[in-house]
C-alpha positions in Angstrom: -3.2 -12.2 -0.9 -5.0 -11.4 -4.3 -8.7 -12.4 -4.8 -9.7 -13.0 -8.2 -13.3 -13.6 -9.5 -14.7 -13.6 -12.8 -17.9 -12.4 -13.3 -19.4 -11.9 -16.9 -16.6 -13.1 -18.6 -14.4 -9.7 -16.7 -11.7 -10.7 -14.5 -11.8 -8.8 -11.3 -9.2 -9.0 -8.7 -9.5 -7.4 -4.9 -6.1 -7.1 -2.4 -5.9 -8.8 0.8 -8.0 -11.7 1.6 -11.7 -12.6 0.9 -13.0 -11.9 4.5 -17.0 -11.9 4.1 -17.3 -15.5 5.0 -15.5 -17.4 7.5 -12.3 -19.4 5.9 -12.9 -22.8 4.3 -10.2 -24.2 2.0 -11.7 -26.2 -0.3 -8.2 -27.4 -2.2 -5.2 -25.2 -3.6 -3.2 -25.5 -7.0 0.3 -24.7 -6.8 1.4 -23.3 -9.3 4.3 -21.6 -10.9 4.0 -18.0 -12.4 6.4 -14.8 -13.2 4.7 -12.9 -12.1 2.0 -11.9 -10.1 -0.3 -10.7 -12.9 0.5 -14.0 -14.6 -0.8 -16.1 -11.3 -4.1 -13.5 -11.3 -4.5 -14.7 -15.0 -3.8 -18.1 -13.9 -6.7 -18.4 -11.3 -9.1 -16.4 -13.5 -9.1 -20.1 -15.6 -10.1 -21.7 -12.9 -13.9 -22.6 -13.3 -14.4 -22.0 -9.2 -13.4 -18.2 -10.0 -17.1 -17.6 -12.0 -18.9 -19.2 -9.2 -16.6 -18.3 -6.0 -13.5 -16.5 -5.4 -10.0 -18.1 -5.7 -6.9 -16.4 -3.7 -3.7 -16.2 -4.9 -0.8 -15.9 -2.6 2.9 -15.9 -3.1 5.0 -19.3 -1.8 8.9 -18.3 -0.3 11.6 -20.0 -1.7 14.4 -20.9 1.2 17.3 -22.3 0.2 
């Protein structure tokens, strides 16, 4: 997992998982994205990302 968080308008991003709070899931988008600096940029417009943190994590594919 990528954390991303905006603070002051600066999009910062952390690897592995936001672990300084137990885990709550409040909701998740699913979205698709290139790449995974085009998911980080993705989840930097969400509003929660200026308050909170939003993690981005890759989905598999099977086919």
């Amino acid at each position: 997992a990528t954390t991303v968080r905006v603070r002051d308008g600066k999009t910062m991003t952390t690897d592995g998982p936001f672990a300084e709070t137990r885990e709550q899931l409040g909701g998740y988008y699913l979205v698709e994205a290139k790449d995974i600096d085009d998911a980080v940029a993705l989840a930097a417009r969400i509003p929660e990302a200026k308050r909170g943190s939003i993690e981005v994590r890759p989905v598999m594919i099977y086919k």
